[in-house]
N, C-alpha and C positions, 0 to 999 in steps of 0.2 A: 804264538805268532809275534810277528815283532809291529810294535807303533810309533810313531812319529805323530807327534802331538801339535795341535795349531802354532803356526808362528814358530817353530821350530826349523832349525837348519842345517846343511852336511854339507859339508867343504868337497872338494873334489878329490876321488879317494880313497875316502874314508871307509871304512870294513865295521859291520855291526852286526854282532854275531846275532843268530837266530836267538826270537824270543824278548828281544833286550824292550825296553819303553823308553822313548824320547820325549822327556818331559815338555813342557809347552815354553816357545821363546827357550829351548836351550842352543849352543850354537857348538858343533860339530866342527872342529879345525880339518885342513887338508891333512887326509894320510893318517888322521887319528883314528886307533882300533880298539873300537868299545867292546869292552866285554861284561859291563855292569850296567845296570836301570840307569840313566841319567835323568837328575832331578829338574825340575823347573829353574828356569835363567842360569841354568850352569855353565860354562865354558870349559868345556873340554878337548886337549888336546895329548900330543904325545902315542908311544904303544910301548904298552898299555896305554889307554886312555886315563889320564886325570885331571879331576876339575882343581882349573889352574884359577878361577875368576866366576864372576858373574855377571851376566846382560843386566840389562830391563826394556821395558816393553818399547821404550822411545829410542832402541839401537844404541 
C-alpha cells in the first residue's frame, strides 16, 4: 500500500505509483512521478522523480 507520512505534501498532479512511502515533511513538486520510497524533507521533483533539495519542518 502506499503512505504519505505527517506533514508531507503532493503538488498538483503528481503520479505515485502503488506501494511507494512518503516520508514525513517530504514535498511532492506539480507533475512529479515517483516511482521510489521518498525519504524524509526530501524535495522531489521532475519524471522520473528526483530529489533535487531538502525542506525542514519551519517550510
Amino acid at each position: 500500500h502506499t503512505l504519505v507520512k505527517y506533514g508531507a505534501s503532493v503538488g498538483a498532479n503528481a503520479t505515485i505509483v502503488c506501494g511507494i512511502t512518503i516520508g514525513r515533511f517530504a514535498f511532492i513538486g506539480a507533475g512529479a512521478v515517483v516511482t521510489k520510497d521518498v525519504p524524509e524533507y526530501a524535495l522531489v521533483v521532475g519524471n522520473p522523480g528526483r530529489i533535487v533539495g531538502w525542506m525542514c519542518r519551519c517550510g
